[in-house]
LUMTILUM-159854 format. One record per atom (N, C-alpha, C): residue in three letters; x, y, z; residue number from 1; atom name. Coordinates in Angstrom, 2 decimals. Layout:
% LUMTILUM-159854
@rest=ALA&east=X&north=Y&up=Z&nr=NUM&atom=CA
...
% end
This chain:
% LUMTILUM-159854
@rest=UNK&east=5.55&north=4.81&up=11.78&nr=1&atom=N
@rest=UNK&east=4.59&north=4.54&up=10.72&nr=1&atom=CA
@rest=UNK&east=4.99&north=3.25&up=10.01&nr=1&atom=C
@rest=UNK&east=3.92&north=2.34&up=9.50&nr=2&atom=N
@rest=UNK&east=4.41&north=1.41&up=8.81&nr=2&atom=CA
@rest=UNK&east=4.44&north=1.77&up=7.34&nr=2&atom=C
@rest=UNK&east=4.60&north=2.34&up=7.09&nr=3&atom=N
@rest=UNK&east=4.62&north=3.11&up=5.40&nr=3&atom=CA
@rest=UNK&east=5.49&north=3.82&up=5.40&nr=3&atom=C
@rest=UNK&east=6.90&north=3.04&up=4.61&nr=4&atom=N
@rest=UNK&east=8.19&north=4.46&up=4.49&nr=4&atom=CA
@rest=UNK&east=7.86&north=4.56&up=2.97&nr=4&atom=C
@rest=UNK&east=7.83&north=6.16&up=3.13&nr=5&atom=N
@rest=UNK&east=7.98&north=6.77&up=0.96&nr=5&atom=CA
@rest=UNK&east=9.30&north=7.18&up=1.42&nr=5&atom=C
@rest=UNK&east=9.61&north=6.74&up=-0.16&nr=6&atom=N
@rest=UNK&east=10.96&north=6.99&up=-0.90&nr=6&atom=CA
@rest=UNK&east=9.96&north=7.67&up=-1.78&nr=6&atom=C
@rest=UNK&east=11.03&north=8.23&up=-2.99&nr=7&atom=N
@rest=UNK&east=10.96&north=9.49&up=-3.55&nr=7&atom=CA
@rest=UNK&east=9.65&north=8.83&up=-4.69&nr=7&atom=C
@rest=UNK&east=9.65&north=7.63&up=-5.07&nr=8&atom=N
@rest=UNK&east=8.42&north=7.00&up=-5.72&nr=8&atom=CA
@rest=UNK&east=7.87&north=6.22&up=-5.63&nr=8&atom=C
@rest=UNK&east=7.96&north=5.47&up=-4.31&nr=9&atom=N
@rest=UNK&east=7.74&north=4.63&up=-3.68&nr=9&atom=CA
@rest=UNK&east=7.18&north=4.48&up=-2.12&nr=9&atom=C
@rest=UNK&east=6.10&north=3.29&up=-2.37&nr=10&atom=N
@rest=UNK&east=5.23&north=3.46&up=-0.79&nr=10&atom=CA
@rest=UNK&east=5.64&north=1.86&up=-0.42&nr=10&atom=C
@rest=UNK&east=6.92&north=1.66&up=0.26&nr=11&atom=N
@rest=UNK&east=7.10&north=0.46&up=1.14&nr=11&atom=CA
@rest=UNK&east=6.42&north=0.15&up=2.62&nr=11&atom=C
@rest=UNK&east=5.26&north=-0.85&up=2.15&nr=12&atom=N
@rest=UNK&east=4.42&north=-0.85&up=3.44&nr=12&atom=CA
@rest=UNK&east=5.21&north=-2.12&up=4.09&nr=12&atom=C
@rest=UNK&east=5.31&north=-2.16&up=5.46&nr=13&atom=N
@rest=UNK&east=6.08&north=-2.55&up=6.31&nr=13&atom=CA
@rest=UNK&east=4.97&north=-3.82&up=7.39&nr=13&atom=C
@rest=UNK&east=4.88&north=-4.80&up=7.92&nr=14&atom=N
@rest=UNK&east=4.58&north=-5.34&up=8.99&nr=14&atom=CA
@rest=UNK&east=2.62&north=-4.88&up=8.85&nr=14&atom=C
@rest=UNK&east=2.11&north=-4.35&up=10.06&nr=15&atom=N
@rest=UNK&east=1.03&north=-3.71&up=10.35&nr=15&atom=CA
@rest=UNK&east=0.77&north=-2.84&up=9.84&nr=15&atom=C
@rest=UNK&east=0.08&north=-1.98&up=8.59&nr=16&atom=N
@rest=UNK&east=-0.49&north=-0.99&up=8.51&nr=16&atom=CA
@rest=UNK&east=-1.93&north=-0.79&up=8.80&nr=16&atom=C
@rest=UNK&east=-2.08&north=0.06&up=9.76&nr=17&atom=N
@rest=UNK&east=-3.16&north=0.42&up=10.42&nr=17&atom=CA
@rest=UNK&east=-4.10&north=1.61&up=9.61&nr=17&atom=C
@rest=UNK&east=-5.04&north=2.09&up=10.67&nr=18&atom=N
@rest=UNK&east=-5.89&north=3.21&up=9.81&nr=18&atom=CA
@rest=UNK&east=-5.54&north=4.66&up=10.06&nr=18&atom=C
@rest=UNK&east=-4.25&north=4.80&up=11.25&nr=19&atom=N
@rest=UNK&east=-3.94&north=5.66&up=11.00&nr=19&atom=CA
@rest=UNK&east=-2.82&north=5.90&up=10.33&nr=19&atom=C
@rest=UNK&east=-2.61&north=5.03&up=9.33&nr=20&atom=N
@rest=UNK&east=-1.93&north=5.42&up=8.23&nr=20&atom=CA
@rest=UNK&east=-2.41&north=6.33&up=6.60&nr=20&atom=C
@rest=UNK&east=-3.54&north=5.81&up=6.57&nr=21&atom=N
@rest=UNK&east=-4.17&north=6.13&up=5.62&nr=21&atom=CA
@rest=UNK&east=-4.31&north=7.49&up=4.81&nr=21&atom=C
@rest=UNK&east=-4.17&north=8.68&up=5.76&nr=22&atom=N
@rest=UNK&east=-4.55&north=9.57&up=5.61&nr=22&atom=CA
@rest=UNK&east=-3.26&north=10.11&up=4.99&nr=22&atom=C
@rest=UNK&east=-1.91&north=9.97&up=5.36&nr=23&atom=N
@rest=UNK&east=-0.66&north=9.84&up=5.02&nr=23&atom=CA
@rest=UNK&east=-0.54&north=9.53&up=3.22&nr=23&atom=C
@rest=UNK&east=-1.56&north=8.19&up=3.35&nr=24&atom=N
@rest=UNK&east=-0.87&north=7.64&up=2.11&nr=24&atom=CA
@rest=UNK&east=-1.29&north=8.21&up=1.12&nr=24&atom=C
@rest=UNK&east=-2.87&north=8.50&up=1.23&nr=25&atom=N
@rest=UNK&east=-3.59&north=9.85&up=0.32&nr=25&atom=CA
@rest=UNK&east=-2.71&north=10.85&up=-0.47&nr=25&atom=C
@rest=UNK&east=-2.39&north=11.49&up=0.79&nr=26&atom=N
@rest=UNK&east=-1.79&north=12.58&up=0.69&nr=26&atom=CA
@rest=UNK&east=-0.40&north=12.81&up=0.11&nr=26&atom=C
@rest=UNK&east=0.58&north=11.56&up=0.26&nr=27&atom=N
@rest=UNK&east=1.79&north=11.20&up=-0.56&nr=27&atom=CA
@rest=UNK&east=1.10&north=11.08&up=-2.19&nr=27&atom=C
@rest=UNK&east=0.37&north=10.01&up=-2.21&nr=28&atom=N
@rest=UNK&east=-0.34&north=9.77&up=-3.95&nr=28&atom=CA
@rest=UNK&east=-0.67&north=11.13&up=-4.13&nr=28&atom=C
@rest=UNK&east=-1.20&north=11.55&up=-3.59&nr=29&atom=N
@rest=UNK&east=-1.54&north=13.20&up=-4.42&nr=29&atom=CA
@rest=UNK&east=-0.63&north=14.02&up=-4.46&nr=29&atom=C
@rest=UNK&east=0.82&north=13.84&up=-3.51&nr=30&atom=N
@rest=UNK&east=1.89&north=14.73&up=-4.61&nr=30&atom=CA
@rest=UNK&east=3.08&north=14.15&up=-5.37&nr=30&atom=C
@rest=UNK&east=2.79&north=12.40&up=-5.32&nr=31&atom=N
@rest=UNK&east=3.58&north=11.90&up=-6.23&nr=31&atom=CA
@rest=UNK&east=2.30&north=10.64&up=-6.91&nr=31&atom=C
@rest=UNK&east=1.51&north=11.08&up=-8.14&nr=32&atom=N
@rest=UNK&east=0.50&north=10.48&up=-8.49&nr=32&atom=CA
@rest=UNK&east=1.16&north=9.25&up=-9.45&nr=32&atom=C
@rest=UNK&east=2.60&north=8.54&up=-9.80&nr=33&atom=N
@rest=UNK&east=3.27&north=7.75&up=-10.49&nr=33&atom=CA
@rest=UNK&east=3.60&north=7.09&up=-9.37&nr=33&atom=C
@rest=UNK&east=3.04&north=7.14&up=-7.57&nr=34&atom=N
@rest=UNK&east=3.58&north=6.36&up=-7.06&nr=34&atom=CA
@rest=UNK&east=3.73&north=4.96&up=-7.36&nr=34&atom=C
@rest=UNK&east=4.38&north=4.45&up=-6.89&nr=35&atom=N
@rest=UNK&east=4.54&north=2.23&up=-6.70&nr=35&atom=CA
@rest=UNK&east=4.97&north=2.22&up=-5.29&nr=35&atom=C
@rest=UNK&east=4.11&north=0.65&up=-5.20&nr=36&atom=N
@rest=UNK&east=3.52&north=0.54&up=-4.14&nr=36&atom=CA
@rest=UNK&east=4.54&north=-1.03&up=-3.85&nr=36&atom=C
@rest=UNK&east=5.32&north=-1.59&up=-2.75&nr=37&atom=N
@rest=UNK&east=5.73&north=-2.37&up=-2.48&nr=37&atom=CA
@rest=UNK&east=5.66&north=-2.78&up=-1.02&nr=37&atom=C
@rest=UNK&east=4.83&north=-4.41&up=-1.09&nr=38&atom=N
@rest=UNK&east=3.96&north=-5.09&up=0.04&nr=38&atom=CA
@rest=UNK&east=4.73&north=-6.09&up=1.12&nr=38&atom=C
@rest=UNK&east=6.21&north=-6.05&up=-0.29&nr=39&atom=N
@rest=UNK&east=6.76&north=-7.34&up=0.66&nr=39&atom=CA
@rest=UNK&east=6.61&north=-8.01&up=2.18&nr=39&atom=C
@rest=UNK&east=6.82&north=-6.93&up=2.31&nr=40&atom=N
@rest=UNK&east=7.25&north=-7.50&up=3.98&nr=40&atom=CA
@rest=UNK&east=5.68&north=-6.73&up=5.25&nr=40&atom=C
@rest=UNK&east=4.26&north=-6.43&up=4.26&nr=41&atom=N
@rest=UNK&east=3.44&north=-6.33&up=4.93&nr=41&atom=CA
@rest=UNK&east=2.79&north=-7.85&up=5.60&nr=41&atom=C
@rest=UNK&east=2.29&north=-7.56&up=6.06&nr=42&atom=N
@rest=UNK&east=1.26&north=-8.65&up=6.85&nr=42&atom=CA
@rest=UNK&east=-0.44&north=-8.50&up=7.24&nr=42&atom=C
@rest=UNK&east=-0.63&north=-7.24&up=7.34&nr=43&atom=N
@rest=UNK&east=-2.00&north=-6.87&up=7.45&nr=43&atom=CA
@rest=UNK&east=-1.71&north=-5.04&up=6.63&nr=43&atom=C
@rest=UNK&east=-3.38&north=-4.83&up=6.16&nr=44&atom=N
@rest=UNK&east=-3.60&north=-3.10&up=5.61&nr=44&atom=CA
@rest=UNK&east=-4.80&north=-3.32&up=6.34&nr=44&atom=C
@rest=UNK&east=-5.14&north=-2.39&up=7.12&nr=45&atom=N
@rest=UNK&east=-6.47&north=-1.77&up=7.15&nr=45&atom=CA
@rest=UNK&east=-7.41&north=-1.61&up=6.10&nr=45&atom=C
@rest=UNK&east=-8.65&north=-1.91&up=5.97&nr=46&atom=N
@rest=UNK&east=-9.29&north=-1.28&up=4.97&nr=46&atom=CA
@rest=UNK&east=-9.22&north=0.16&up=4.61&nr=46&atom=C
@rest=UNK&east=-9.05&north=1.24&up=5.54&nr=47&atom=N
@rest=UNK&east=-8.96&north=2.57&up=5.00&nr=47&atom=CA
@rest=UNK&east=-8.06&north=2.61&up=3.73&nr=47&atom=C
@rest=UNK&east=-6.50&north=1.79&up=4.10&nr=48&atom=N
@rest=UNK&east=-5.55&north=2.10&up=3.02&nr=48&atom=CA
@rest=UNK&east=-5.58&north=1.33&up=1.85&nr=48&atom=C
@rest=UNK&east=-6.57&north=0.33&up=1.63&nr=49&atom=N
@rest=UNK&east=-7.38&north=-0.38&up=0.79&nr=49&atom=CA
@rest=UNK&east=-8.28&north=0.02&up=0.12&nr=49&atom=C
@rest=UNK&east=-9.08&north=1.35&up=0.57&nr=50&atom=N
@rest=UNK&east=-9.60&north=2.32&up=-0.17&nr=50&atom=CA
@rest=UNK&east=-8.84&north=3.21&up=-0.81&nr=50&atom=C
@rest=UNK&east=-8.00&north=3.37&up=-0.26&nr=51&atom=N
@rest=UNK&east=-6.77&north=4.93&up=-0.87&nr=51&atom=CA
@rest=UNK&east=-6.82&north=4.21&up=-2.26&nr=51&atom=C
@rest=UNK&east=-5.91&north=2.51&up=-1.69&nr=52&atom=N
@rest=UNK&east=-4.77&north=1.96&up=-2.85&nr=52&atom=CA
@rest=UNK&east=-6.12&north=1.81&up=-3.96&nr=52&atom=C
@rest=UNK&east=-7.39&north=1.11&up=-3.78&nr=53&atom=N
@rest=UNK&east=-8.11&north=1.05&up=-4.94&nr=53&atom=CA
@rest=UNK&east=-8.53&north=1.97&up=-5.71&nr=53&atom=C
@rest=UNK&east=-8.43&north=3.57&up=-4.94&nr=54&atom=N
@rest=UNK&east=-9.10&north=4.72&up=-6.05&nr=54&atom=CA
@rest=UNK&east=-8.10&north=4.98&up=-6.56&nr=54&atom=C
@rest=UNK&east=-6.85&north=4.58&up=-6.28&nr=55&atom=N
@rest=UNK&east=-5.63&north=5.23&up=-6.78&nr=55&atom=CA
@rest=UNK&east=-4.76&north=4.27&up=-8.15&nr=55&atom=C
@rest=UNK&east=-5.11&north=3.14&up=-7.53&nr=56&atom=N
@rest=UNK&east=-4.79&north=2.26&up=-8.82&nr=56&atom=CA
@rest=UNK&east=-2.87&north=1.88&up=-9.13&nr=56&atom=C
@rest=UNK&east=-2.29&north=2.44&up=-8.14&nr=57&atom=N
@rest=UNK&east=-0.53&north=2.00&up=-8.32&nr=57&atom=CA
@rest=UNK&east=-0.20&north=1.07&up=-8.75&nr=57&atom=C
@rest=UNK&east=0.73&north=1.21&up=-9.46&nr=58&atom=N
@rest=UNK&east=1.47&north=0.04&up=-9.97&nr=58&atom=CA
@rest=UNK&east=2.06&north=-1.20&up=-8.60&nr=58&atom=C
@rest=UNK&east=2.10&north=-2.33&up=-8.16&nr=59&atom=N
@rest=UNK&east=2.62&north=-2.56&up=-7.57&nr=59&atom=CA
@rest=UNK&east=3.67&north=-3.43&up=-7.81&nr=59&atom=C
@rest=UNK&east=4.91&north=-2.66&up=-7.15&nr=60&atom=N
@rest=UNK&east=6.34&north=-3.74&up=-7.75&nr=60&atom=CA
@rest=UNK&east=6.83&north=-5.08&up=-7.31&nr=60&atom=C
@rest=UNK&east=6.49&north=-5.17&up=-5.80&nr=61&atom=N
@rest=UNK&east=6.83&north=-6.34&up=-5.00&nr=61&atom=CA
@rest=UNK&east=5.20&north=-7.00&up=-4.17&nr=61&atom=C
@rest=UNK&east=4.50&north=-8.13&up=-4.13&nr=62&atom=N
@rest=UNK&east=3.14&north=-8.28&up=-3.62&nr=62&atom=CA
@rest=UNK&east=4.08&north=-8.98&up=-2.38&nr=62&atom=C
@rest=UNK&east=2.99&north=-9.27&up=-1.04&nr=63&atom=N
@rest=UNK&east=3.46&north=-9.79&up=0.15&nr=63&atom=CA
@rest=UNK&east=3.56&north=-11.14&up=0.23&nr=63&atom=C
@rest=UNK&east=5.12&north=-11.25&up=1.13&nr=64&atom=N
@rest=UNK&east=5.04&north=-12.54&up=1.17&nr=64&atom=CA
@rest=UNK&east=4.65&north=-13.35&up=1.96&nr=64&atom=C
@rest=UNK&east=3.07&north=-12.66&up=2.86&nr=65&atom=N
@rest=UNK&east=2.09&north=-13.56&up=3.31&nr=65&atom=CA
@rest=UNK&east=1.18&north=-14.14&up=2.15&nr=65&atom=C
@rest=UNK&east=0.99&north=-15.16&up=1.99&nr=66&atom=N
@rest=UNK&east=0.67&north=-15.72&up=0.99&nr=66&atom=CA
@rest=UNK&east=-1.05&north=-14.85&up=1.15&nr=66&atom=C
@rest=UNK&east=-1.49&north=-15.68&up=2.38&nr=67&atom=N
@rest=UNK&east=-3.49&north=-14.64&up=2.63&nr=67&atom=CA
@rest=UNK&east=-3.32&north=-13.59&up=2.02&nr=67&atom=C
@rest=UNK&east=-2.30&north=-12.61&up=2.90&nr=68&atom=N
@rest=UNK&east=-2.60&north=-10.98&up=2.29&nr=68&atom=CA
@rest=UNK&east=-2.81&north=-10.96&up=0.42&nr=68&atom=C
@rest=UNK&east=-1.55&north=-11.39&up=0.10&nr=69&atom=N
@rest=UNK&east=-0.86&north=-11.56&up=-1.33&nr=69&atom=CA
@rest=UNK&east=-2.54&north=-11.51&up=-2.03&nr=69&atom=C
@rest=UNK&east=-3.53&north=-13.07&up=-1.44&nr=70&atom=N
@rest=UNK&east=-4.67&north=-13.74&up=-2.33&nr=70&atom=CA
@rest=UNK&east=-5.61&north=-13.02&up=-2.48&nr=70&atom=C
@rest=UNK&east=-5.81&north=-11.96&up=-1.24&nr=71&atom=N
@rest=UNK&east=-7.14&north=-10.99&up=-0.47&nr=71&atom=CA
@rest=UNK&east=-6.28&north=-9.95&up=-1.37&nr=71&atom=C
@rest=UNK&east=-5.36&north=-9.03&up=-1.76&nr=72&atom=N
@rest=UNK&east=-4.85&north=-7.86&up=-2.30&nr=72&atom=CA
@rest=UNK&east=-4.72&north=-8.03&up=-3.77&nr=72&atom=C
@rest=UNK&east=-4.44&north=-8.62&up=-4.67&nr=73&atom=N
@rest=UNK&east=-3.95&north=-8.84&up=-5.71&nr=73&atom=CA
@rest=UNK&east=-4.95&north=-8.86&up=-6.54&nr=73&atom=C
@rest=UNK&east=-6.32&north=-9.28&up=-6.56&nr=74&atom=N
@rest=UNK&east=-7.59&north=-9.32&up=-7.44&nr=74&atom=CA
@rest=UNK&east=-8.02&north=-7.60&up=-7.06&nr=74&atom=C
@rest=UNK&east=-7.73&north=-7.21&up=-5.98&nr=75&atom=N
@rest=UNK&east=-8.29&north=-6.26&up=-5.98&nr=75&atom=CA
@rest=UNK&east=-7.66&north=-4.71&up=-6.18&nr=75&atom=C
@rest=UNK&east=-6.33&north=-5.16&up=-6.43&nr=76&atom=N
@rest=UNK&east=-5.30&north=-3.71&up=-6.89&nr=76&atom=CA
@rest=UNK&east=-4.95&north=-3.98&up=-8.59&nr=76&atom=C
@rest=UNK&east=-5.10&north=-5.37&up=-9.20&nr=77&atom=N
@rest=UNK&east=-4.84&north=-5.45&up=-10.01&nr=77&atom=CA
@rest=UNK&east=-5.35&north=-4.83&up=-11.67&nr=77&atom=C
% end
């Protein structure tokens, strides 16, 4: 999976795809104070772009693809 949770935390990794999504839901709904850290993503699927926008997380680290960073940041913020 490209999404490791730690105990409050969703470190998305490289590729996250759409079959991640359903995962990430389901983590936010039993830790709803999650934070969300992008560093080292490169692409999200839109599915997990829907999760992250109804869900609204804090995010601690944004990616250091600059595109992703420009396309994610207006829209989690």
């Amino acid at each position: 999976m490209a999404i490791e949770y730690k105990k409050s935390l969703a470190v998305f990794d490289d590729f996250v795809g759409v079959e991640d999504a359903e995962a990430l839901l389901e983590w936010f709904q039993k830790n709803p104070k999650g934070k969300v850290n992008f560093t080292t993503c490169t692409h999200i699927h839109a599915s997990n772009l829907q999760v992250l926008m109804a869900v609204k997380p804090p995010v601690v680290a944004w990616s250091k693809d600059e595109d992703l960073q420009l396309w994610l940041e207006p829209l989690l913020r």
